[in-house]
C-alpha positions as CSV (number, residue, x, y, z in Angstrom):
1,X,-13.0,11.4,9.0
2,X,-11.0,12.7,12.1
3,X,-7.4,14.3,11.6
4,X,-4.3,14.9,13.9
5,X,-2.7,17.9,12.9
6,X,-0.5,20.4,15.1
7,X,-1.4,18.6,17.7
8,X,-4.9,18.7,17.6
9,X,-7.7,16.8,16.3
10,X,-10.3,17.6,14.1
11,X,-13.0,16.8,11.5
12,X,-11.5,16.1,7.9
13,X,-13.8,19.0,6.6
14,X,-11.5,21.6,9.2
15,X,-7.8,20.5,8.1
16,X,-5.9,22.8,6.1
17,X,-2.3,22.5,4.9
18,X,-0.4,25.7,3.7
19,X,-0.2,26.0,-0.1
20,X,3.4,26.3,0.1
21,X,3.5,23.0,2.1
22,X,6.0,21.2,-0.5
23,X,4.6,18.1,0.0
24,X,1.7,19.8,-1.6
25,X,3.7,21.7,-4.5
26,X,6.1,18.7,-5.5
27,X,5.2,15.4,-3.3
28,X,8.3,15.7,-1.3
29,X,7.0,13.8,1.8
30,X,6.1,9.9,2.8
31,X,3.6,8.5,4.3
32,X,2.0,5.6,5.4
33,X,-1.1,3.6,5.0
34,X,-2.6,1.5,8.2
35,X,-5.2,-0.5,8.9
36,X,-7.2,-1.2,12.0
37,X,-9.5,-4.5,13.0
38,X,-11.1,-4.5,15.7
39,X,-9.8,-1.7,17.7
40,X,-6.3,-2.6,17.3
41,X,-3.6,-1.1,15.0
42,X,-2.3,-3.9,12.6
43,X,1.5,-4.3,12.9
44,X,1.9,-0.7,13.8
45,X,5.5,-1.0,14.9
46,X,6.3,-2.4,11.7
47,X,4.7,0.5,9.3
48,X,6.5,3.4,11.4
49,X,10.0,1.8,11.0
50,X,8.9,1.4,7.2
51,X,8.5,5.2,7.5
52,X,11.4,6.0,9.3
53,X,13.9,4.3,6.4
54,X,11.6,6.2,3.5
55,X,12.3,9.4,5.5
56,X,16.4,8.6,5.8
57,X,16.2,8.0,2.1
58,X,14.6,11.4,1.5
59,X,17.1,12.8,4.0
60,X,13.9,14.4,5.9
61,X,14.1,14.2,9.5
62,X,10.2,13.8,11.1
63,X,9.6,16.1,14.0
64,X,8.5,13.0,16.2
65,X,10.2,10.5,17.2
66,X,8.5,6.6,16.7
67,X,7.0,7.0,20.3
68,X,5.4,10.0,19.2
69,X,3.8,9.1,16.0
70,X,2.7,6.2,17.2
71,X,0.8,8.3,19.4
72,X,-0.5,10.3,16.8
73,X,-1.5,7.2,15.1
74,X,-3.2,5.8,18.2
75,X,-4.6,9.3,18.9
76,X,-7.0,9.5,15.8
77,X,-7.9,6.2,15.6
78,X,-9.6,6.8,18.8
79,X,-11.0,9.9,18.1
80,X,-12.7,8.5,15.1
81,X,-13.7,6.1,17.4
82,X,-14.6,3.2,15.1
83,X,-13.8,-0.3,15.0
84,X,-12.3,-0.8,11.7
85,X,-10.3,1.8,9.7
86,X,-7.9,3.0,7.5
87,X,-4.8,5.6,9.0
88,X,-3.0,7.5,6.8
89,X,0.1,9.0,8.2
90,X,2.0,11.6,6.3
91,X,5.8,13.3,6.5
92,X,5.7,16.5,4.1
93,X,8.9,18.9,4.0
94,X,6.7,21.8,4.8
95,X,6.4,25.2,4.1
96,X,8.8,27.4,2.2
97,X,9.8,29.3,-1.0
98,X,8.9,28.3,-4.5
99,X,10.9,26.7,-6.1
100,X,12.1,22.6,-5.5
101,X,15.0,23.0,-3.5
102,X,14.2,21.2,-0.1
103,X,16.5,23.3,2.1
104,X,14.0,26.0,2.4
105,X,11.6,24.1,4.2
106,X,12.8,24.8,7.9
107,X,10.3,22.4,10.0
108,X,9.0,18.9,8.5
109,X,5.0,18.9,9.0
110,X,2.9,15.6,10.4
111,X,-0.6,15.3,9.9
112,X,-2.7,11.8,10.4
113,X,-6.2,10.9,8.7
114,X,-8.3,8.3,9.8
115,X,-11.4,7.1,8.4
116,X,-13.6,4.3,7.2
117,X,-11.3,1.5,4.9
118,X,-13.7,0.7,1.8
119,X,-11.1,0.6,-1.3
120,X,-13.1,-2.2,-3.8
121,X,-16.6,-3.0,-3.2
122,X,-17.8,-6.1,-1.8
123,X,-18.2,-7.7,-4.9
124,X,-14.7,-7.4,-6.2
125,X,-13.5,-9.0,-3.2
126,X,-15.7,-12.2,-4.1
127,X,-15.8,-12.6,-7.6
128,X,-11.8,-11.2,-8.7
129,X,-10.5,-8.0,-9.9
130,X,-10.2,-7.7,-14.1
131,X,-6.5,-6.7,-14.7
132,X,-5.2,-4.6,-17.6
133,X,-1.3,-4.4,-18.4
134,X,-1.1,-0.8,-19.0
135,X,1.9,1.3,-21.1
136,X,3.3,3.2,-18.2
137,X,6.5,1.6,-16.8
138,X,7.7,1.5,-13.0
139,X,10.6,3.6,-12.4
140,X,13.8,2.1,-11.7
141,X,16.2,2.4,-9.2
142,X,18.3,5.2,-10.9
143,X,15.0,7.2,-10.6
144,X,13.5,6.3,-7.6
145,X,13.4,3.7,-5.4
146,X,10.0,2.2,-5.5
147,X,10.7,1.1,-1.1
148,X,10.2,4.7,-0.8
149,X,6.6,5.4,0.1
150,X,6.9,8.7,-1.2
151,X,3.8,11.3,-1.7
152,X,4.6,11.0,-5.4
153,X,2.3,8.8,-6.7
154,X,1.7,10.3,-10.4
155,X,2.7,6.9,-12.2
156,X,0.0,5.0,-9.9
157,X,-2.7,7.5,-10.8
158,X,-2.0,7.3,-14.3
159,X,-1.7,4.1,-14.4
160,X,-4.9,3.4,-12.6
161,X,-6.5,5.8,-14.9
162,X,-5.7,3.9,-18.0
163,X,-7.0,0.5,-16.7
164,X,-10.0,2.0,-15.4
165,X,-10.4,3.4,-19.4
166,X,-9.6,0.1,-20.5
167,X,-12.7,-0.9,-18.7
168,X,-10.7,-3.1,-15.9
169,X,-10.5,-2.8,-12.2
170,X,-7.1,-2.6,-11.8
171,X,-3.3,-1.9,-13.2
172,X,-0.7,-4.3,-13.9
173,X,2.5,-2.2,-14.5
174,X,5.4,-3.7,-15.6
175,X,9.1,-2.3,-15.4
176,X,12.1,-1.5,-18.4
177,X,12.6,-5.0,-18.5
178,X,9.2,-6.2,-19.0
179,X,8.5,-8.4,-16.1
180,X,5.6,-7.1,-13.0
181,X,6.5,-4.9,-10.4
182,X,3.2,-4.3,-9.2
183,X,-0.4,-3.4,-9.5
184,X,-1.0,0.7,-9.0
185,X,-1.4,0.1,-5.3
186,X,-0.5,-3.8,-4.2
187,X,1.2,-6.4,-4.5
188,X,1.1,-9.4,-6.7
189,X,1.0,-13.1,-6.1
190,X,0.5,-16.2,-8.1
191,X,0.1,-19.5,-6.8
192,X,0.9,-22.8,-9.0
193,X,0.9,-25.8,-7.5
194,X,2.9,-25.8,-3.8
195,X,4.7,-22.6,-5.2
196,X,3.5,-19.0,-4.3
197,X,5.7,-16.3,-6.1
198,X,5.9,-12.9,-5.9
199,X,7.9,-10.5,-7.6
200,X,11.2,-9.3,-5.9
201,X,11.5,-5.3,-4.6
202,X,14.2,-4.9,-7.1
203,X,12.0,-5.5,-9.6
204,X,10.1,-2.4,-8.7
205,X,7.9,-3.1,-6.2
206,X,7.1,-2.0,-2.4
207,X,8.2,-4.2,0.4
208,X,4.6,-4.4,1.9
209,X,3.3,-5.0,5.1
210,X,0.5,-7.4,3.8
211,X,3.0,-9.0,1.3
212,X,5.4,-9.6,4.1
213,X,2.4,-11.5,6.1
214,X,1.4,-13.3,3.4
215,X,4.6,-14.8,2.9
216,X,5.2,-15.9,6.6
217,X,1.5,-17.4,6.1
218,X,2.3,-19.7,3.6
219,X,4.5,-22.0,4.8
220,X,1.8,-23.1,7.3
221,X,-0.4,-23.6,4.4
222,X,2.1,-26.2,2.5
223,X,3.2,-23.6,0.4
224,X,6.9,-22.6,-0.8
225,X,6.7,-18.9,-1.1
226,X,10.0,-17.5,-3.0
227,X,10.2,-13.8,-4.4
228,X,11.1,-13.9,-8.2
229,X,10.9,-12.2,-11.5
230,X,7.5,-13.1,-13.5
231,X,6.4,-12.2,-16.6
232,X,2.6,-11.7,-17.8
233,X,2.7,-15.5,-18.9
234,X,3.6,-16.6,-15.1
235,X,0.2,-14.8,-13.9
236,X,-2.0,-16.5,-17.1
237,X,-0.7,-19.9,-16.2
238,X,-1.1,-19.8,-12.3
239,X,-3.9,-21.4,-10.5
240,X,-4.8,-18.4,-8.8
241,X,-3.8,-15.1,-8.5
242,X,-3.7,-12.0,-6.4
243,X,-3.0,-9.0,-5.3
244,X,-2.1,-7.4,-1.1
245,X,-2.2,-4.4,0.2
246,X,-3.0,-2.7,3.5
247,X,-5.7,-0.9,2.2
248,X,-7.2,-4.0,-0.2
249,X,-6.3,-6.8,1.8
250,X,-6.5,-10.0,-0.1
251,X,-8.2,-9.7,-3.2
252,X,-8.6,-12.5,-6.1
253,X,-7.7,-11.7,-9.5
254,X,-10.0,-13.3,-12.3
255,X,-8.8,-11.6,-15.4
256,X,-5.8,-10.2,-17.1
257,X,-5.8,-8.2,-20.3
258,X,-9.6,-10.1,-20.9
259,X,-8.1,-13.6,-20.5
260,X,-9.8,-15.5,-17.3
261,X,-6.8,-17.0,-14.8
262,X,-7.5,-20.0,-13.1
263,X,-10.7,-21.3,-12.5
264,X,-12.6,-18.6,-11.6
265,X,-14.0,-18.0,-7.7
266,X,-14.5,-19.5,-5.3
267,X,-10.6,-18.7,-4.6
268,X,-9.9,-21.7,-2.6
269,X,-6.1,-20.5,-1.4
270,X,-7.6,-16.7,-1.1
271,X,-10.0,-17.8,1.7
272,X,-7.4,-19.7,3.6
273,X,-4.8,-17.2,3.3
274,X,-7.8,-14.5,4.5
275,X,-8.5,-16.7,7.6
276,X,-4.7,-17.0,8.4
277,X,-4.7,-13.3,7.7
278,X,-7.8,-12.5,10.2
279,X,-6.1,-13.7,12.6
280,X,-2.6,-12.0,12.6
281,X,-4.4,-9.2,12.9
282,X,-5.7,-9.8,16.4
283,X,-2.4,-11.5,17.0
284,X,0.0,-8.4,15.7
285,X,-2.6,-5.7,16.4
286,X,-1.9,-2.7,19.1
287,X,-4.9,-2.1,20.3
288,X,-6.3,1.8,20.6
């Protein structure tokens, strides 16, 4: 792992960040997660504006402009000096007194990490992820607004943790009103028929990079995409089903709650829409 912090790079194993970095103390900060293929950042330009309206929403104001953390971005990726990778790019208020108030952090902090992307193991990817509808709910909008990529992620964690105890791979989390929002890190899709549908952001999910290219690659694939409200019964009934995300990719779903969806691998429309996908990447990459 290399890291960009202070304006200097370093080995993961050397970064530090104060203990009264509140980012640290009360996950007041964003970030962003990024993927590179083939030397080249994908859709780069797109995942720092994403982090420039999570930081309005916050009211924090990032001590680089969008020339300069794509820089930063750019900076460790080449450092790390690998083909493929996964960048994480963080926001935090920064240091100051204990206690939650924000205005005693005088100067936002930045720090980058870049490393090797390996999320679900090779496996997963070919035979489907095992789903389990957990208790925990998605936060609403009067709470927090789930576009924000915050560095609060507690209800993903626990979430995760409860499928994982349920002996599945992954978390289905629904919101007050009982439809999806969104697994505990992606987004969902089910195909049926021409349709593709995913679940709106005000239903509680992220507006995602990967969910955003899937849905200009359908059309090309004789597919009506449309975002809408579904309900476990939408994702039992589909022909296939699965879940994006920068970090993930494409992955199939074969399972919810121990009920098999679909036919089972091979995912016909997941290996189209991963070709499609392979190639946006050299087509919307900035290459490093």
């Amino acid at each position: 792992m290399k890291v960009w912090m202070d304006g200097k790079l370093m080995d993961g194993s050397e970064a530090r960040v104060p203990v009264t970095d509140h980012g640290l103390l009360y996950g007041d900060g964003v970030f962003e997660g990024i993927r590179a293929f083939g030397r080249r950042a994908f859709r780069l330009d797109d995942h720092l504006a994403r982090l420039e309206v999570s930081a309005r929403a916050i009211s924090l104001a990032p001590p680089l402009d969008a020339t300069g953390l794509r820089a930063v971005v750019l900076d460790t990726l080449r450092a790390l000096g690998r083909d493929d990778a996964y960048v994480r790019l963080v926001i935090t208020r920064g240091e100051g007194a204990l206690g939650v108030d924000p205005t005693s952090c005088p100067r936002p902090r930045v720090f980058c990490l870049a490393a090797e992307a390996a999320i679900f193991p090779a496996e997963l990817l070919a035979t489907g992820l095992a789903l389990a509808t957990v208790s925990w709910r998605r936060p609403g909008f009067d709470v927090i607004d789930p576009r924000v990529k915050s560095l609060n992620y507690l209800n993903n964690a626990l979430a995760k943790l409860e499928a994982r105890r349920q002996g599945a791979d992954e978390a289905l989390l629904l919101n007050a009103a009982g439809t999806i929002a969104e697994a505990s890190v992606a987004n969902v899709f089910a195909l049926r028929g021409r349709a593709l549908w995913t679940p709106p952001p005000t239903d509680g999910c992220l507006e995602g990079i990967t969910r955003r290219t899937v849905l200009e690659l359908a059309p090309g694939l004789g597919l009506e995409p449309a975002e809408r409200s579904l309900s476990r019964t939408d994702l039992l009934a589909a022909d296939e089903v699965f879940l994006t995300g920068t970090g993930a990719g494409i992955v199939p779903v074969r399972a919810l709650d121990g009920q098999a969806i679909g036919a089972g691998p091979p995912y016909a429309f997941v290996e189209r829409l991963r070709a499609g996908y392979a190639e946006r990447t050299k087509a919307l990459g900035v290459p490093f």
